[in-house]
Backbone as CSV, one residue per row, in Angstrom:
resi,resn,N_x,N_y,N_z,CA_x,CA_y,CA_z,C_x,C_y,C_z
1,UNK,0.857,-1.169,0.000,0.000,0.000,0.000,0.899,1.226,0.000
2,UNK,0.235,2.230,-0.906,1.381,3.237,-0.723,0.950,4.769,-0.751
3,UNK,1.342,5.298,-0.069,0.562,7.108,0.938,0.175,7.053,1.721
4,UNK,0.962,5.649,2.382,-0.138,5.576,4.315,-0.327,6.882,4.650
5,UNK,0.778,8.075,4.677,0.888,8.721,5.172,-0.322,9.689,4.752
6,UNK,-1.014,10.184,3.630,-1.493,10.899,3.616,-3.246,10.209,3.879
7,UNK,-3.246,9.062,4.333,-4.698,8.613,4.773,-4.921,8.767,6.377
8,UNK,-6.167,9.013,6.489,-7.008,9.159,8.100,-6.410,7.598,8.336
9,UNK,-6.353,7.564,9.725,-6.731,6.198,10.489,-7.688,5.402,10.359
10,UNK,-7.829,4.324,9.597,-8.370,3.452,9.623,-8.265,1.801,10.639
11,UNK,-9.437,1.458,10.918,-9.811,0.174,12.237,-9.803,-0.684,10.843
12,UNK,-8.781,-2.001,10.740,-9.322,-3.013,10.338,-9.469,-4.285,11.000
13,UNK,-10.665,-4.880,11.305,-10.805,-6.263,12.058,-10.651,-7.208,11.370
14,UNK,-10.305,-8.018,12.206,-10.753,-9.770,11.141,-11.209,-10.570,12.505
15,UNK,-12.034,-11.584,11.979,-12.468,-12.476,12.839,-12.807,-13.595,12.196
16,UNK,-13.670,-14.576,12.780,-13.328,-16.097,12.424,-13.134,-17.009,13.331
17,UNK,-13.579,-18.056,13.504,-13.624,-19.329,13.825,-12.288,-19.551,14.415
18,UNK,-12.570,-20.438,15.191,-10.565,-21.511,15.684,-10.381,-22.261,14.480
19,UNK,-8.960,-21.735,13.752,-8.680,-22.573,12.817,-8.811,-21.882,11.579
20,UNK,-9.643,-20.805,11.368,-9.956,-20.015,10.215,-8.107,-19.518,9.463
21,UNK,-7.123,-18.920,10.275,-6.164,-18.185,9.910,-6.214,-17.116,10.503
22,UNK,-6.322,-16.287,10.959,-6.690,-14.921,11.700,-5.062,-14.674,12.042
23,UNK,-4.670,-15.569,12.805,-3.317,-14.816,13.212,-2.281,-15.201,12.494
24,UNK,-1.988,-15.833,11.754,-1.254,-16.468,10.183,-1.537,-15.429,9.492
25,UNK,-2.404,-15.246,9.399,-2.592,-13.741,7.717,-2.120,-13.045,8.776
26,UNK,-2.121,-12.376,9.439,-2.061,-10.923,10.737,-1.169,-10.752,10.549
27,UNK,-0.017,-11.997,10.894,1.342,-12.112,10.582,2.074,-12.181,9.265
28,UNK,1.035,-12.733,8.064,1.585,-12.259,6.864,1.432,-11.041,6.170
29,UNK,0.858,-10.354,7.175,0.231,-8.775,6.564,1.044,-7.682,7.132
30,UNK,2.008,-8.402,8.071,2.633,-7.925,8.881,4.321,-7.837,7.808
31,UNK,4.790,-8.573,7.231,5.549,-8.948,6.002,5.356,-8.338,4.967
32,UNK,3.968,-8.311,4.811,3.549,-7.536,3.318,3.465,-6.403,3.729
33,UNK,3.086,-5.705,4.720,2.656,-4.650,4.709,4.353,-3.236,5.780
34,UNK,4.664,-4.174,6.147,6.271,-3.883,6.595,6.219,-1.793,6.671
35,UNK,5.328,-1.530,7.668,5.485,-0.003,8.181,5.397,0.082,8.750
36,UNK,6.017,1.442,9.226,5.913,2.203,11.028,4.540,2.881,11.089
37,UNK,4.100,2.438,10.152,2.248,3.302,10.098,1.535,2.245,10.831
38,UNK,1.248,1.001,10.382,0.867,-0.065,10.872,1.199,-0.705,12.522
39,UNK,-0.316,-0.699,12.743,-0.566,-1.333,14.233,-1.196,-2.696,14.269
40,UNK,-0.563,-3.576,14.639,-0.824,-5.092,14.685,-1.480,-5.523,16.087
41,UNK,-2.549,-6.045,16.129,-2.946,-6.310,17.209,-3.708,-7.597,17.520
42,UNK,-3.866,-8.518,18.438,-3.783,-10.054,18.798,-4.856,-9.944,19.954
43,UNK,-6.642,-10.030,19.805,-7.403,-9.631,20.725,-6.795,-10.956,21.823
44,UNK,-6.610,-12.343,21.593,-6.016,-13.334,22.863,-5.021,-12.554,23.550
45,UNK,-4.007,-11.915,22.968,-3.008,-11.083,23.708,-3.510,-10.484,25.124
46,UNK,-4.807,-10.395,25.246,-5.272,-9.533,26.882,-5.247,-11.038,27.808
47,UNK,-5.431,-12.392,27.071,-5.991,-13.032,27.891,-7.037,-13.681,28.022
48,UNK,-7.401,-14.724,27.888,-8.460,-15.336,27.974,-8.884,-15.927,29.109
49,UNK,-10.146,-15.771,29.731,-10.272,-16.869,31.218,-10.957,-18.195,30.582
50,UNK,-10.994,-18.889,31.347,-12.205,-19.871,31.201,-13.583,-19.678,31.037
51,UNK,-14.438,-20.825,30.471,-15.315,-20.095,30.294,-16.440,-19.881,31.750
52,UNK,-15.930,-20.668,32.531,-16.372,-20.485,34.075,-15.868,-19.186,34.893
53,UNK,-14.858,-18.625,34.829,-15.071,-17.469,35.057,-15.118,-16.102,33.951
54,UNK,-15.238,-16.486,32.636,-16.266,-15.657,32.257,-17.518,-15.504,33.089
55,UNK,-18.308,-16.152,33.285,-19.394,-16.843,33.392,-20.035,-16.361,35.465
56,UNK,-19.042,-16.784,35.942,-18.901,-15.924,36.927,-18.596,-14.741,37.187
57,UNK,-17.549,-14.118,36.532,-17.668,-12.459,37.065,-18.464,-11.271,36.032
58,UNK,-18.586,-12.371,34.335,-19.235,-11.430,33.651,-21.157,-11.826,33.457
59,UNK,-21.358,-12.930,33.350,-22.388,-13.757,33.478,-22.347,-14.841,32.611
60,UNK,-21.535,-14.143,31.420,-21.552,-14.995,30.579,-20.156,-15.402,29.309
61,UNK,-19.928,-15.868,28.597,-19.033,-15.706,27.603,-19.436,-14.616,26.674
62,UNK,-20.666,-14.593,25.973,-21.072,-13.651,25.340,-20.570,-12.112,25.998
63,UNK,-21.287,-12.189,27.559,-20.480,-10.963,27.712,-19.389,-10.513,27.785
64,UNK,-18.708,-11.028,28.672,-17.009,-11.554,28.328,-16.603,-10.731,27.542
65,UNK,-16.853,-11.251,26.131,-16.314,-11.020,25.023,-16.655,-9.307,24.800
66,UNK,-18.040,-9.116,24.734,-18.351,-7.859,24.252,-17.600,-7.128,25.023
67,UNK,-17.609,-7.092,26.131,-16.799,-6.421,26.700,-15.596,-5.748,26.673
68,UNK,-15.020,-7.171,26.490,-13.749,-7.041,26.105,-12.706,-6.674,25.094
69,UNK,-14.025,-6.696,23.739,-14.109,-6.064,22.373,-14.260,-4.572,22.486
70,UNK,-15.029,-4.341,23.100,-15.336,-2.641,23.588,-14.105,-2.250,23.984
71,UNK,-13.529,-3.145,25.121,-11.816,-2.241,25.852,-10.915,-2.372,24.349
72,UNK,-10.835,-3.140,24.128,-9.941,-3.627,22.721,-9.967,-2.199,21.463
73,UNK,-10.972,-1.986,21.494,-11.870,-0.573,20.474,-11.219,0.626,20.878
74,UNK,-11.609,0.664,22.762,-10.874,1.644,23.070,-9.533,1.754,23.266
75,UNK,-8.972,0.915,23.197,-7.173,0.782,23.424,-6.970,1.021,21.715
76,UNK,-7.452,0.958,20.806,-6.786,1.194,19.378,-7.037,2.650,19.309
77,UNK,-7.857,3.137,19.541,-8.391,4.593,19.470,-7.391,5.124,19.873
78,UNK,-6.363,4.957,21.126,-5.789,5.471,21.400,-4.539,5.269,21.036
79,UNK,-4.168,4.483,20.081,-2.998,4.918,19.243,-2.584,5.539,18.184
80,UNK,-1.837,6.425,18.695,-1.507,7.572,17.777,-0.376,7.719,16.534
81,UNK,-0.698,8.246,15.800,0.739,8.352,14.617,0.408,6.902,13.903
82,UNK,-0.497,6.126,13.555,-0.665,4.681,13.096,-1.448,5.051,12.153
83,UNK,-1.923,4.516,10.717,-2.981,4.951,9.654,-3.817,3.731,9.476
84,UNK,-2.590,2.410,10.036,-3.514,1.079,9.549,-4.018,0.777,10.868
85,UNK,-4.683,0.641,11.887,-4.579,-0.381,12.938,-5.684,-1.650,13.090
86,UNK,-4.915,-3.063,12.940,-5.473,-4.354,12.914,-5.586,-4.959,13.804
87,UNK,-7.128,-5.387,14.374,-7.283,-6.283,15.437,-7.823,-7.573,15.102
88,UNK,-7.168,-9.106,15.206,-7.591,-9.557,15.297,-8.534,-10.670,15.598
89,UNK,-9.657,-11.483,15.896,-10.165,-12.336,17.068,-11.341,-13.106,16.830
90,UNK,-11.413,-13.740,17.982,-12.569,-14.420,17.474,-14.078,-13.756,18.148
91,UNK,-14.544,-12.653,18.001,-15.460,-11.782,18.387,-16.673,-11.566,17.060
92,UNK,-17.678,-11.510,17.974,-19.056,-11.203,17.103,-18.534,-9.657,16.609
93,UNK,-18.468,-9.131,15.111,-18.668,-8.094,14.620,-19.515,-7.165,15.375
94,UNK,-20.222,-7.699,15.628,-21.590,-6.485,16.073,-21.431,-5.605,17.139
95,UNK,-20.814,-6.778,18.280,-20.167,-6.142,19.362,-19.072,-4.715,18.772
96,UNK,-18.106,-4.747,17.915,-17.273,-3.887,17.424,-17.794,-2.744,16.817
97,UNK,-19.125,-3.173,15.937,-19.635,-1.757,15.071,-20.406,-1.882,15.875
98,UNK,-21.284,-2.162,16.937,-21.770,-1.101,17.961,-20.956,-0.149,18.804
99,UNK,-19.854,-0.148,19.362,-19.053,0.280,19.676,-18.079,1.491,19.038
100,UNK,-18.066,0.744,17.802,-17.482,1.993,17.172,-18.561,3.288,16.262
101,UNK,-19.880,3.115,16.544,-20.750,3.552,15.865,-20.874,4.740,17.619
102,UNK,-21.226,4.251,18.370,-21.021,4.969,19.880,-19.933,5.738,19.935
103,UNK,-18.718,5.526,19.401,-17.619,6.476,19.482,-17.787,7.522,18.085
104,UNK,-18.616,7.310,17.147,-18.485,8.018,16.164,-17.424,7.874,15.444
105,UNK,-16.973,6.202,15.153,-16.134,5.973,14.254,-16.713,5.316,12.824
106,UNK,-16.273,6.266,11.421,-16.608,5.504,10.358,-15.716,4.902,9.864
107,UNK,-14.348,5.222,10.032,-13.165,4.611,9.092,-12.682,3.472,9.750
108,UNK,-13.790,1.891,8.829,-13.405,0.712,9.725,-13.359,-0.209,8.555
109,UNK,-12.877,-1.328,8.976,-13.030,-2.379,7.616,-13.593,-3.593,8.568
110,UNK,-14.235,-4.601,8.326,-14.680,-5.682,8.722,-14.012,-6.939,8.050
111,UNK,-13.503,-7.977,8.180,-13.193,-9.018,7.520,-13.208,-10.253,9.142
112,UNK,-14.083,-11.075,7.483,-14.106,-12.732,8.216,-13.584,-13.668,7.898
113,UNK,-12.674,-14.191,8.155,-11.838,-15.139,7.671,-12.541,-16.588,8.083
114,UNK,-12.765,-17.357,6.385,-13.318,-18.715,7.908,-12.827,-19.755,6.309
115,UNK,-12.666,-21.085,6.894,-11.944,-22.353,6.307,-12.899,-23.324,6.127
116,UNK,-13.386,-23.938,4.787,-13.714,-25.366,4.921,-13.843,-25.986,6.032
117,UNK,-14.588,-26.865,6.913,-14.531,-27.288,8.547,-13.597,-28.217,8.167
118,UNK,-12.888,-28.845,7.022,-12.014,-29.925,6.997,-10.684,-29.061,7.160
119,UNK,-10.894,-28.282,6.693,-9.331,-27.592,6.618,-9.225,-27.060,8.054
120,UNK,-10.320,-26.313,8.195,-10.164,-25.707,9.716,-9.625,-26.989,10.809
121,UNK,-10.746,-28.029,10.566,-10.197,-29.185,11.778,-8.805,-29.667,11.426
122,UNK,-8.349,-29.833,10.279,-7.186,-30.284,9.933,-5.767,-29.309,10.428
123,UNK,-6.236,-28.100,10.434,-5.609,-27.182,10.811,-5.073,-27.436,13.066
124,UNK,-6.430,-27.104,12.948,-6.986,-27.113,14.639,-5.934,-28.726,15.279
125,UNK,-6.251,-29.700,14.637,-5.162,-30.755,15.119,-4.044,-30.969,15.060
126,UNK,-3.494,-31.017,13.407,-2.418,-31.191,13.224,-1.160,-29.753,13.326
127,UNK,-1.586,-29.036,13.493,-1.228,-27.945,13.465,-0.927,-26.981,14.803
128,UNK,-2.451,-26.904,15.430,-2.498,-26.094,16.288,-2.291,-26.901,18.134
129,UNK,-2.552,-28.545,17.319,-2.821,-29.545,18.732,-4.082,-29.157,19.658
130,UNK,-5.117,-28.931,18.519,-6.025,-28.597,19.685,-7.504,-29.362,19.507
131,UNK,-7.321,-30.968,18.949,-8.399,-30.976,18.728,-9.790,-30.912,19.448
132,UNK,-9.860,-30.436,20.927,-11.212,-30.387,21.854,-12.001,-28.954,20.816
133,UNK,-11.056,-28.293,20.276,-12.097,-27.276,19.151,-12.339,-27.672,17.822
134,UNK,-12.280,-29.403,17.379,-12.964,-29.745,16.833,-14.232,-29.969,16.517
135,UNK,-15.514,-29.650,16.736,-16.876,-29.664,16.884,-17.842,-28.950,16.195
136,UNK,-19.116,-29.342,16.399,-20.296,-28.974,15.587,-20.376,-27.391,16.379
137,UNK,-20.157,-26.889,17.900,-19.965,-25.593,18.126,-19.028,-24.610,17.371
138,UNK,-18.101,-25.338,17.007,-17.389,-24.198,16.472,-17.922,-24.260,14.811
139,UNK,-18.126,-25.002,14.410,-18.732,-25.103,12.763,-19.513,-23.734,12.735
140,UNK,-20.829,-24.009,14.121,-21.625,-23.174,13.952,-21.463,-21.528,14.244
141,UNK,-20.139,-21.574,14.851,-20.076,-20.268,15.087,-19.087,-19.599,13.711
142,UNK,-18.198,-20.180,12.944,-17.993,-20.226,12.284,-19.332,-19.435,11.441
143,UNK,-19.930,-20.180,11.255,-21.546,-20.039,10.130,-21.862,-18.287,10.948
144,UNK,-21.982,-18.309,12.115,-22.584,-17.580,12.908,-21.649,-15.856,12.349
145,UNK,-20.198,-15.872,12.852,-19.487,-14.936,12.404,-19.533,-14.844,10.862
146,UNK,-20.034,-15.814,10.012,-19.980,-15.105,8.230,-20.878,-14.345,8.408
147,UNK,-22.434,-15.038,8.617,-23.758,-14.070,8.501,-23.321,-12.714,9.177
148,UNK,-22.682,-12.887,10.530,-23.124,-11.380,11.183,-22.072,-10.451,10.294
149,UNK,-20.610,-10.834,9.817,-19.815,-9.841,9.216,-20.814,-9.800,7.766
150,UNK,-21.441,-9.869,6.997,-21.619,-10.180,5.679,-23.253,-8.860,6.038
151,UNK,-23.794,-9.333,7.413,-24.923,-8.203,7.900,-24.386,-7.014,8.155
152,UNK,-23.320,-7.002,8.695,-22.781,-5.761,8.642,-22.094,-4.650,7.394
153,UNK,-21.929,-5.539,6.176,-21.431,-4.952,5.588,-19.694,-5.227,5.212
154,UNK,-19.617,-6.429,6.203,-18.064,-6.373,5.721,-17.855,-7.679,4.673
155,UNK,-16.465,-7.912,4.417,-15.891,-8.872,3.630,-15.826,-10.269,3.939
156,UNK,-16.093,-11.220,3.163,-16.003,-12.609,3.940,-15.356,-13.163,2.934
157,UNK,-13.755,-13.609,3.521,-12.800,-14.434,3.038,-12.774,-16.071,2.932
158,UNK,-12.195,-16.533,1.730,-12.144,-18.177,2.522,-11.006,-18.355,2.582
159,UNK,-10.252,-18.902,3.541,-8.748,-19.182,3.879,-8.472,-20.385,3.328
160,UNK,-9.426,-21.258,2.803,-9.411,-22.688,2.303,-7.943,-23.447,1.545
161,UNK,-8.012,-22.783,0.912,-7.572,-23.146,-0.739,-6.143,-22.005,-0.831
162,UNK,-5.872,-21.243,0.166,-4.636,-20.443,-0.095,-3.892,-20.034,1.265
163,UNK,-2.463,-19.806,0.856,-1.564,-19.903,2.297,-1.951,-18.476,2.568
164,UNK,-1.287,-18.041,3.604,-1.686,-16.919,4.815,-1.078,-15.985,3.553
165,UNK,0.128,-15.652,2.438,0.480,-14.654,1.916,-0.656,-14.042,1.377
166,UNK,-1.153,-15.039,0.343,-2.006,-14.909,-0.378,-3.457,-14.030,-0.323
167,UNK,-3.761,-15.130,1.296,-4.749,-14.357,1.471,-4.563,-12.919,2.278
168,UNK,-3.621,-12.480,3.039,-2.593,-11.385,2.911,-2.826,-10.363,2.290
169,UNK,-2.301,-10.935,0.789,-2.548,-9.814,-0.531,-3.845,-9.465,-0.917
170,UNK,-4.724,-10.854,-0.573,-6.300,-10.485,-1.090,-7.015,-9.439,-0.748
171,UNK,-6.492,-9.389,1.316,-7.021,-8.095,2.049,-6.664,-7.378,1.370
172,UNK,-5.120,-7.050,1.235,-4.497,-5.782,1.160,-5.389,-5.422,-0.337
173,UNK,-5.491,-5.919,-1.580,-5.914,-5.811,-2.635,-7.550,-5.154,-2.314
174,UNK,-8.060,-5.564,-1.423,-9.445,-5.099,-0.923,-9.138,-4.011,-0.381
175,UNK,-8.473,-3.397,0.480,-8.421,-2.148,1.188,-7.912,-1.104,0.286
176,UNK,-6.737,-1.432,-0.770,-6.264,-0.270,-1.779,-7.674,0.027,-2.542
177,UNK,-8.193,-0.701,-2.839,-9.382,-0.800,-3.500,-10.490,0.224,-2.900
178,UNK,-10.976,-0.234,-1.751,-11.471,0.741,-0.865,-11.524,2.033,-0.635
179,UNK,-10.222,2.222,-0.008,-8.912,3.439,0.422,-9.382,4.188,-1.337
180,UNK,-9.010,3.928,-2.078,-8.563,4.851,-3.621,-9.864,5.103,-4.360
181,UNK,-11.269,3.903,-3.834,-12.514,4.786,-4.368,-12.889,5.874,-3.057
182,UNK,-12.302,6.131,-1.937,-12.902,6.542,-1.316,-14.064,6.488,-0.653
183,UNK,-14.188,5.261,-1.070,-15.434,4.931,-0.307,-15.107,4.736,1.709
184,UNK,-14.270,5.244,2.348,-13.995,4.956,3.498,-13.131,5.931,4.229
């Protein structure tokens, strides 16, 4: 991408399923995209509890999360001198553009990254060693995060069929795109 410098700050998310790619592309966008403009960000990085004390101090996982998407919103806001800044996680969209619609933010991008459930599980085991997030829950949330990013208006990727560069370039190819009609 090239005139970071002369663009507003833009929020780009990605989200997705366990197993989708989220932090593989993050990190290949991080390669491709190689500036001091760019803010990289890892929503697990705060921490995750269980889902029992989610559940106990927030009520729930659902809330948990929103929550925690909201602090996440507000911790990017507050970085300064950055044009790109990328968060990314496994969070309901909605939670984010409610949040950023409350702060009076328009300059955002949405992206959902999600995998074949063979690739994803294939991923999730051999890969990540995790097969207890093999399951019909995560399929469905999977399903769950396309509809809500796709209701909102954002982009829905398939990580299937191509390595993390690739799909990398696809974002980046979507945001120059974006960025240069001005539509954002």
């Amino acid at each position: 991408m090239k005139n970071l410098q002369n663009l507003d700050t833009h929020f780009i998310f990605m989200t997705g399923a366990s197993g989708a790619g989220k932090t593989t592309v993050l990190k290949a966008l991080e390669q491709e995209l190689s500036s001091p403009l760019i803010s990289l960000n890892f929503f697990d990085s705060i921490g995750v509890p269980p889902h029992e004390e989610m559940c106990r101090i927030y009520g729930s996982g659902e809330k948990w999360q929103e929550l925690s998407t909201h602090k996440w919103i507000d911790n990017l806001v507050a970085i300064k001198n950055k044009k790109l800044i990328f968060l990314e996680g496994q969070f309901n969209p909605m939670f984010a553009v409610s949040h950023l619609k409350k702060l009076g933010i328009v300059n955002y991008f949405m992206f959902c990254l999600y995998a074949d459930r063979h690739v994803r599980e294939e991923r999730l085991i051999h890969f990540r060693n995790q097969p207890e997030l093999v399951n019909d829950v995560m399929e469905n949330w999977s399903n769950v995060l396309r509809k809500i990013t796709h209701d909102v208006g954002g982009f829905i990727i398939n990580s299937s069929g191509s390595d993390a560069n690739a799909t990398a370039r696809k974002i980046i190819r979507i945001l120059e795109s974006e960025l240069s009609a001005g539509l954002k």
